[in-house]
N, C-alpha and C positions, 0 to 999 in steps of 0.2 A: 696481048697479055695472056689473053687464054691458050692461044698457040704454043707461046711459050711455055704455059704451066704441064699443056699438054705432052711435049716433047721431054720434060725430066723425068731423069728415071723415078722410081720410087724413092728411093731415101731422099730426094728433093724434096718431091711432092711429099713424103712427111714430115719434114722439117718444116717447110712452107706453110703446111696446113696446121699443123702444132702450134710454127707461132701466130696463125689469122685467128683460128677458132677454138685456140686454148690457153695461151701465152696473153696474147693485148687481152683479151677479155676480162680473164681472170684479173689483169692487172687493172683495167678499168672499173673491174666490179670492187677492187678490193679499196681503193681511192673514192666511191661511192660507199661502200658500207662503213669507211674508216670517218667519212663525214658522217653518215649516217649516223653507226653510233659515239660518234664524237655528241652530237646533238642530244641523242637519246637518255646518253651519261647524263647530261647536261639536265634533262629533263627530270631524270629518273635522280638524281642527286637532289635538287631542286625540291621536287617531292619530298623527299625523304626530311631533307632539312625544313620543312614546311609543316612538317609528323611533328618532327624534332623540337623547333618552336613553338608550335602546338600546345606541345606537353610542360613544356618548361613554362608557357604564359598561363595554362593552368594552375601550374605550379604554385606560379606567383596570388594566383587568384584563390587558389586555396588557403595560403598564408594571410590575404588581407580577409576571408573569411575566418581562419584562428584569432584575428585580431580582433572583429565583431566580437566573437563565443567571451574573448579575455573581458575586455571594455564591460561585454553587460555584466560579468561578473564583478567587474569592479564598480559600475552602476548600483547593484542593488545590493554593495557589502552596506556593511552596519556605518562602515566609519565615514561614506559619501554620504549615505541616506540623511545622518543626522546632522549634518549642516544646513537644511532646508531650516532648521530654527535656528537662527544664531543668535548666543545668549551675547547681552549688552551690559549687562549687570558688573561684569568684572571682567579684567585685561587677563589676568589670572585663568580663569576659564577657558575665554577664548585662542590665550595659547595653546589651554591642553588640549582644544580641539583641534588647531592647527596641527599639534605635533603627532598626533593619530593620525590624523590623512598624512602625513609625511613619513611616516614611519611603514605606513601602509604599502605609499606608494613605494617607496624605498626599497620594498622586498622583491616588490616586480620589477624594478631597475637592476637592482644587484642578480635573478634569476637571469636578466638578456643582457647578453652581451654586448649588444649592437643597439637597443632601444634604451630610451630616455623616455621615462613617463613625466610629465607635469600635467599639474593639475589648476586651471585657471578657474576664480572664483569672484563675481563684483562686489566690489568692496568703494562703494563711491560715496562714502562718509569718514573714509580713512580709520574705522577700527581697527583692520590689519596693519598700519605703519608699523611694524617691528619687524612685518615678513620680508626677506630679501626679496630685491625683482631681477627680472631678467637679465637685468644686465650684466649683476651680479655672478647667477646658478642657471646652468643648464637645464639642469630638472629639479622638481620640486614643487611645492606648495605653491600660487603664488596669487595672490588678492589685489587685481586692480581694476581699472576702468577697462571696460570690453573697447572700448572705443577705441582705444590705442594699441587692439591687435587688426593687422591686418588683413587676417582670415577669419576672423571674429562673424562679420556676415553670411560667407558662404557656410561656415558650418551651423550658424543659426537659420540658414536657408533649409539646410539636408532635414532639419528637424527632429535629432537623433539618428539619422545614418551617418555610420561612419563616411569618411572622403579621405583623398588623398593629395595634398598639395604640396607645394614649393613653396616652403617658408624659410626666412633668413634665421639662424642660429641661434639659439638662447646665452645667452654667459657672455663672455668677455666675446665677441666680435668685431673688434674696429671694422674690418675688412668688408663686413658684413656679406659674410660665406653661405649659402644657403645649403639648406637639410631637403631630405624630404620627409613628410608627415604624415601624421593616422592623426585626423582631427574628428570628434564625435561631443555630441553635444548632450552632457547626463540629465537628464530627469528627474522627478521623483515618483518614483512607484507608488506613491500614495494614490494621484488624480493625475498622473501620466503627462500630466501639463505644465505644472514647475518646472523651472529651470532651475537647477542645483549651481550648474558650472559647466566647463568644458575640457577635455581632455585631448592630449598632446603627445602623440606618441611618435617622436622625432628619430633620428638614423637609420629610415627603412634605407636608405639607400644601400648600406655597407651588409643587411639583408639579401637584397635583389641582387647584388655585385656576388656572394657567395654563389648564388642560383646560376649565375653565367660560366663557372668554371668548367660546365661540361662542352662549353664551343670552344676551349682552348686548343682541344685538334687540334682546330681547322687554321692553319697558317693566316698570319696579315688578319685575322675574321674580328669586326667589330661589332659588338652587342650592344644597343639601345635600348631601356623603355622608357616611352612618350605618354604625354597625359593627352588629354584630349585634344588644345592647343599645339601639340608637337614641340611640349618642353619637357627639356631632358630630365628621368626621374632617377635617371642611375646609367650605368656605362661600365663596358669596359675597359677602354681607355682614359689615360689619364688626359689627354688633349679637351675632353668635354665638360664640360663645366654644369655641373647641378643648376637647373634654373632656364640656360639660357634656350634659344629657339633651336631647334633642330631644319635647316633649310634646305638639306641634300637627299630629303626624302623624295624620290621620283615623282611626278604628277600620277600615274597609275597609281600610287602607294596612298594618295591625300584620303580616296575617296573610298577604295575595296577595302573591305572586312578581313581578308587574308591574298594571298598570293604572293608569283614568284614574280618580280621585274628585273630584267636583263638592261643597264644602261652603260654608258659611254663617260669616262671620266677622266679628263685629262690621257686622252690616246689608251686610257687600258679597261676593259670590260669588266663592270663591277655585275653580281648578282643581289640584288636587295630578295630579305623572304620574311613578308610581313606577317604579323598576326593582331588581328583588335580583338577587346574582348568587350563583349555587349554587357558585361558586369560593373567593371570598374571601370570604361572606356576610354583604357588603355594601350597604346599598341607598344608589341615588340618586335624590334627588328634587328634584322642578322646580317648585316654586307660583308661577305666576299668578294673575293677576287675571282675572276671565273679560270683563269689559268691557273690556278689550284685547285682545283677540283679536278680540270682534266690533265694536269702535266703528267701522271703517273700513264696515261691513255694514249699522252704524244708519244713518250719515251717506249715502250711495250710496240706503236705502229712501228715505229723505225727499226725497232729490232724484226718485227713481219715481213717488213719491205724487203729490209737484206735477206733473211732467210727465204721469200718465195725467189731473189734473184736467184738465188745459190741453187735454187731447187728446181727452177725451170734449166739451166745451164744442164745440170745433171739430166732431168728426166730428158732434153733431146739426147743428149749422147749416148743413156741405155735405151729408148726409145730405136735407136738404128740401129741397134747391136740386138736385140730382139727382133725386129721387122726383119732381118738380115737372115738371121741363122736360128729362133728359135721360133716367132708369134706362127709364122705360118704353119710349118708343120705340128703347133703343138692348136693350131687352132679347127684343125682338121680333124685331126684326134680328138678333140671337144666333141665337136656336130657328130663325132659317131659314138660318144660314148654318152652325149647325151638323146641319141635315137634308141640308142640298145634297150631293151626290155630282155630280162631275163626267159632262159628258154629260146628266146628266138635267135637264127643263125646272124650274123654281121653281116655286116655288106663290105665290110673290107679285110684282102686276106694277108700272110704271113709276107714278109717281104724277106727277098735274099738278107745271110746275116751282114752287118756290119759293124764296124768299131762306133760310127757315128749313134752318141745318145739316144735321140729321138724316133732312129730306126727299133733298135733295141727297145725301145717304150711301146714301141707301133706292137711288134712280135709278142713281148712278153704280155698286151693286155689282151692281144686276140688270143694266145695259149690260158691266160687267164679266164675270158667270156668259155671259154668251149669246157673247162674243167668244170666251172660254175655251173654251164645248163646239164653236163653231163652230170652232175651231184644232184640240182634240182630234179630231173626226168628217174635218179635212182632214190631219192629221197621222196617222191610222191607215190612211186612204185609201193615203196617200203612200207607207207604211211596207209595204203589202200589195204594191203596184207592184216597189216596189224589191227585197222578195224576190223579188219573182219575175222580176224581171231579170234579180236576181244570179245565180237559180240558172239560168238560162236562159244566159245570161253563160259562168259556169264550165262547165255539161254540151257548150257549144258548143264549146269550146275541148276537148277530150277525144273527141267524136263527127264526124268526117267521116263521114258518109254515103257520099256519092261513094266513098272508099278503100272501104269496104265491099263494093261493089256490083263495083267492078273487082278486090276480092280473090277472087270466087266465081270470079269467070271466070278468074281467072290458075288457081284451082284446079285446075279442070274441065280446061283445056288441059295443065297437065303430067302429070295424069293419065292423058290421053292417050297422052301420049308416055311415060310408061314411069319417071317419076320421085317413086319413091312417098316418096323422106323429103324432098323439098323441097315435093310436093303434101301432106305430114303437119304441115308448118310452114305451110304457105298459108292451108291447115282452122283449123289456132290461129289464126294472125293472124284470119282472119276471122269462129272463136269469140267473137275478143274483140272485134272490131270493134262483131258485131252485139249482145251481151251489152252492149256500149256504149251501142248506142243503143237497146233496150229498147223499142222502142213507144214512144219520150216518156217513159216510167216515171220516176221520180228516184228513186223507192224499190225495188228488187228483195229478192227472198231472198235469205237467207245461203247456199243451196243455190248459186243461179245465180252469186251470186259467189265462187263456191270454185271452177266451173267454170270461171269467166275466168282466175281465179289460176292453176287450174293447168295451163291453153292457156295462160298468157304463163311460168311453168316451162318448162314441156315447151320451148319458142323457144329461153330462155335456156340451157336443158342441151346441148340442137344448142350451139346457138353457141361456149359454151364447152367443149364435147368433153366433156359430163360429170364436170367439173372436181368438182362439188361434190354433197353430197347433201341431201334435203329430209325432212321427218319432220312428218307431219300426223296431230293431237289432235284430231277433232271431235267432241261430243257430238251425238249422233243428232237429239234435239231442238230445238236449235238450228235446223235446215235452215230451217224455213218462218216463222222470224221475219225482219223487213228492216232494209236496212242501205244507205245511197246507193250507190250503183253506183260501181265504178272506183276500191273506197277500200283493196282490200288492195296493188294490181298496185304506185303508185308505193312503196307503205313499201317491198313485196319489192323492187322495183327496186334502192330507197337502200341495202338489205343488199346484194344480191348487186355491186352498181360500187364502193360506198365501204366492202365489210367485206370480201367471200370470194369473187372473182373470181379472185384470181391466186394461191392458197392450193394448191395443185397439189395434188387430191383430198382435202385435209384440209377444205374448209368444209364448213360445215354449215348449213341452215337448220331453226327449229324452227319451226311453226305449231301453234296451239292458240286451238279456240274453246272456249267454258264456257258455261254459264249460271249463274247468281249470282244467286239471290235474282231480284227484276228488270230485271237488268241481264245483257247479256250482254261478256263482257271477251275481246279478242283480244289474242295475244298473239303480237310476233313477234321470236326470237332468231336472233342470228348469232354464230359463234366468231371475229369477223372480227378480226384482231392490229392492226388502226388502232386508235388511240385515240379516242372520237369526244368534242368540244366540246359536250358540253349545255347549260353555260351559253346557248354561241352559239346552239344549237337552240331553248332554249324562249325565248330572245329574240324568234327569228324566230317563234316559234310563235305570241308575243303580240302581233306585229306593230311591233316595236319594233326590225327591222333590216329596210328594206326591200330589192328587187332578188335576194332571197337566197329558197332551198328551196321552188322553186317549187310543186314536184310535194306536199312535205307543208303548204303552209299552203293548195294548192285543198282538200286532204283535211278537215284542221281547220276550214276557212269553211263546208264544204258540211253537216259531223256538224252544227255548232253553230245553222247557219240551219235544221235541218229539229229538232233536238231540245231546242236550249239552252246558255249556257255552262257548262255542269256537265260534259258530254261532252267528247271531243275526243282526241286524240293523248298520249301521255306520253313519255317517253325517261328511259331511267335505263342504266346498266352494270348488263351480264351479270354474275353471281356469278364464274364463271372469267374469261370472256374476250369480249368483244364485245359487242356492242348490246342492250338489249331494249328495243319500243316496246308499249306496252300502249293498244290504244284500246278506247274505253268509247261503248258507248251503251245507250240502252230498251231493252227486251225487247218490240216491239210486232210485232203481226202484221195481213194485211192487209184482217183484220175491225174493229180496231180504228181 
C-alpha cells in the first residue's frame, strides 16, 4: 500500500491525502458535532423551557398570593365581621343581613371574570331557609350545615389559610363537573378564634388556562397543573378532565422538585419539564414532543451535508489546479517575502522576462524590494541631515557668539572703573552667553546648567530689586548627567514675566531636580496669582497653535530630537497657587 502511495505522482498523492486527512474526517467530525449538538439543543432548550416554566408556576403562585391579599380583605370588611352576631329577633333583619353579604360579594364576582365568590355560613337551626342552596346558585350567600361540604374539613384543617382544591360545581350540575377552588376559612378579628364562615372562590381553572397561552408556540405541547396528589387543576387540553388522576407523569417527575425528563411513549420521544412549588405544592408541567424542538436542527444538518458534498467535489478539483500551476511557485515567493526585512538584499534574483504570471510577480517584487531599500537608505540619509540642521537651526538662534566676546570686554572695562554690581551682571550675562555656546556641545551637565540658570537669576533679582525669592532642591547626583543646554533659563523666564514679577516680595520660585528610577524629573513652581491656560499651552506644545511660546516649544523640539517623544515639557497647576512645569528626560551621562 505504501509502495503504491509512493509511486503516484503528486496530484494523486493529493487527492489521496485530501480525502484520508481532510474529506472522511471533517465528514466524521461533522456526524459527531451534528449529534452532539443535536443533544446539546436538546439540553439547552430543555433548560430554557425549565426558566420558562419556572416563571409562569410563579406566575401562578403569585395570583394564589392576590387571592390571600383579596379574601383578608374581604375577612375583615364590615359586612363579614357582623355576622359573628346573628340577630334571631326577626326574619326581617336577618335577610337584611343576608342581602349585604350578597351584595358584597356580588361586586367581587361581577369585578372577575373567571371567579365565583360564595360565601358558606352554619346555619343548623335552619334560620336561613329562604337562602337558595347550591344547587340552585353557583355563587352566593349560602347557610347550611358544614357537614354536607366536602372540603368543609380540610379547609377547617388549614385554619384560615387559604388552599386549593378540586371541588364539584355549585348550581345546577347533574353531571357533577368539577371546578377548581380558593377555599379559606374567615375569622373574626375580634379574638382571631371565631369562625364567621368559609369562603369559596371557584373557576381558578379558566385563570391558570389564560396563564398557559404562552406554550402555544410550542407544537403538539401540553400544559398541566397538578395538586399535590397529581390531580389535574387545569390543562391545556381539552382531553383532561378537572379532578381526575394525572398517571403519565414519569417516575423521575413523582419525586424531584423541578427538572427535565426525556421518556419513551408509544415509539415517539416525549420531553416532560417539571416544576413544584414548596408554596402551594403544586406542580406544573410542560410535555413535548422532542422532535419539535429539534426538526428545525434535522432540516438546516441536511441542507450542511449536501453543501460540505458540493464543497469538497470543488475544493479537490481547484486543489490540483493550484498544486499544478499556481501553490508552488507562489509558495516560494511567500518564504522569501516573508524572510525579507527591509534594507536588506534578497536572496532571490530577477528571472528572464515571461508572459507566465507568476514569473512577472517573481520580477516585479524583487524591482519593488530594491526601490524600497533604495528609498529607506535615502530617507535615513535625509532624516540624519535634517536633524542636524534642526539642531544646528535652534542652538543658532539662542548662541551669538559675537555678544559673547564683546560682553568680556564690557566686563573688564567697568571693572575698571569702579562699578562692581553692573561688572557682577556683565559676569552673568557672559556666564550665560558662554554656557550657551559650549564648544559646540548640544548636550552639557546638569551641573553647567544650574550654573547658567542661576547667572540668569542673579540678572533678574538686579532687575527686579529682589522682588521675589528662589528655592533650589538638587540631588547631588544628578550634576554629571546631561540635559541640552539653555533648557531651564526660558521655563524660569515664563515664571518670573507671566507669574511673580509684580508680586512685591511675595513670589516665589521653587526649583527641584531628582533622579527617578532612570529618568531624571525637573521641576519648576511659581506662586504666581495669574491663571495660566494649559489647554492653550499644551496645544502649542503639540504644535497645533502656531506663532505662539516661542521660548518653550525650542525647549520641547530640542528634549524630543535628542531623546524621543516620550520626554518633553509638562504644565499642570500648582496645588495652591501658580504654575508647575515638570520636564522629563534619560538619565544619560557622557560615557554613555
Amino acid at each position: 500500500m505504501f509502495k503504491l502511495f509512493y509511486n503516484m505522482n503528486l496530484m494523486r498523492k493529493f487527492i489521496v491525502l485530501l480525502i484520508a486527512f481532510v474529506v472522511i474526517p471533517i465528514l466524521l467530525l461533522d456526524g459527531f458535532i451534528s449529534k452532539k449538538v443535536e443533544s446539546i439543543t436538546e439540553e439547552q432548550v430543555g433548560s430554557v423551557l425549565l426558566q420558562l416554566v419556572r416563571a409562569n408556576h410563579l406566575t401562578l403562585d403569585r395570583e394564589n398570593s392576590d387571592l390571600d391579599e383579596k379574601t383578608e380583605k374581604i375577612m375583615i370588611s364590615q359586612e363579614i365581621q357582623q355576622l359573628q352576631q346573628l340577630p334571631s329577633s326577626s326574619e326581617y333583619e336577618r335577610f337584611g343581613k343576608f342581602n349585604a353579604v350578597d351584595e358584597y360579594l356580588r361586586k367581587y364576582s361581577t369585578n372577575s371574570s373567571h371567579f365565583n365568590y360564595s360565601f358558606f355560613f352554619q346555619d343548623s337551626n335552619g334560620l336561613y331557609s329562604f337562602v337558595p342552596s347550591t344547587d340552585l346558585l353557583n355563587k352566593g350567600v349560602f347557610y347550611t350545615s358544614m357537614s354536607k361540604l366536602t372540603w368543609f374539613e380540610e379547609a377547617e384543617r388549614a385554619k384560615g389559610k387559604g388552599i386549593v382544591r378540586v371541588i364539584t360545581r355549585f348550581g345546577n350540575n347533574p353531571n357533577e363537573f368539577k371546578t377548581v377552588a380558593y377555599l379559606r376559612q374567615l375569622n373574626s378579628t375580634v379574638d382571631g378564634n371565631s369562625v364567621i364562615g368559609y369562603l369559596a372562590l371557584s373557576g381558578l381553572e379558566y385563570q391558570y388556562q389564560q396563564d398557559f397561552v404562552l406554550f402555544d408556540k410550542f407544537k403538539r405541547a401540553e400544559v398541566l397543573l397538578l395538586d399535590a396528589d397529581n390531580l389535574i387543576l387545569s390543562s391545556s387540553m381539552s382531553k383532561y378532565q378537572i379532578g381526575d388522576k394525572f398517571a403519565q407523569l414519569p417516575d423521575q417527575g413523582q419525586s424531584a422538585g423541578q427538572g427535565v425528563v426525556k421518556v419513551t411513549e408509544e415509539g415517539k420521544m416525549w420531553m416532560y419539564v417539571i416544576h413544584a412549588s414548596e408554596a402551594t405544592g403544586t406542580k406544573l408541567v410542560l410535555k413535548v414532543p422532542v422532535d419539535s424542538i429539534i426538526s428545525e436542527h434535522v432540516a438546516v444538518q441536511r441542507w450542511i451535508d449536501l453543501i460540505m458534498v458540493i464543497y469538497f467535489v470543488i475544493l479537490i478539483v481547484l486543489s490540483v489546479y493550484f498544486i499544478h500551476s499556481i501553490l508552488k511557485p507562489i509558495s516560494k515567493l511567500a518564504r522569501v517575502t516573508h524572510l525579507y526585512q527591509p534594507g536588506m538584499p534578497l536572496s532571490i534574483q530577477l528571472k528572464p522576462n515571461s508572459k507566465n504570471e507568476i514569473v512577472l510577480l517573481n520580477n516585479l517584487f524583487v524591482e519593488m524590494t530594491n526601490r524600497l531599500n533604495k528609498t529607506i537608505y535615502e530617507k535615513y540619509e535625509l532624516e540624519l541631515e535634517h536633524k542636524e540642521i534642526e539642531l544646528s537651526i535652534l542652538h543658532t538662534q539662542i548662541n551669538p557668539h559675537l555678544l559673547y566676546n564683546t560682553l568680556e570686554s564690557i566686563y573688564w572695562r567697568t571693572m575698571l572703573e569702579g562699578a562692581a554690581d553692573s561688572a557682577a551682571m556683565i559676569k552673568d550675562l557672559s556666564l550665560i552667553m558662554r554656557i550657551g555656546l559650549s564648544k559646540g556641545k548640544l548636550l552639557i551637565s546638569i551641573g553647567e546648567e544650574i550654573n547658567h540658570a542661576e547667572a540668569y537669576l542673579r540678572l533678574q533679582l538686579f532687575r527686579y530689586d529682589y522682588s521675589f525669592q528662589v528655592d533650589w532642591d538638587v540631588q547631588e547626583e544628578v550634576r554629571n548627567f546631561l540635559i541640552p543646554k539653555v533648557v531651564l533659563q526660558p521655563i524660569i523666564e515664563n515664571a518670573i514675566v507671566h507669574g511673580i514679577k509684580n508680586m512685591n516680595q511675595d513670589g516665589q520660585l521653587w526649583i527641584s531636580i531628582a533622579l527617578q528610577e532612570q529618568t531624571i524629573v525637573i521641576t519648576i513652581d511659581d506662586n504666581g496669582y495669574r491663571k495660566a491656560n494649559l489647554a492653550q499651552i499644551a496645544a502649542i506644545l503639540r504644535g497645533e497653535e502656531k506663532g505662539k511660546g516661542y521660548g518653550i516649544v525650542n525647549v520641547q523640539k530640542r528634549i524630543q530630537l535628542h531623546f524621543g517623544d516620550k520626554y518633553g515639557l509638562i504644565y499642570s497647576e500648582r496645588p495652591k497657587q501658580g504654575v508647575r512645569v515638570t520636564i522629563v528626560i534619560p538619565a544619560i551621562t557622557a560615557e554613555e
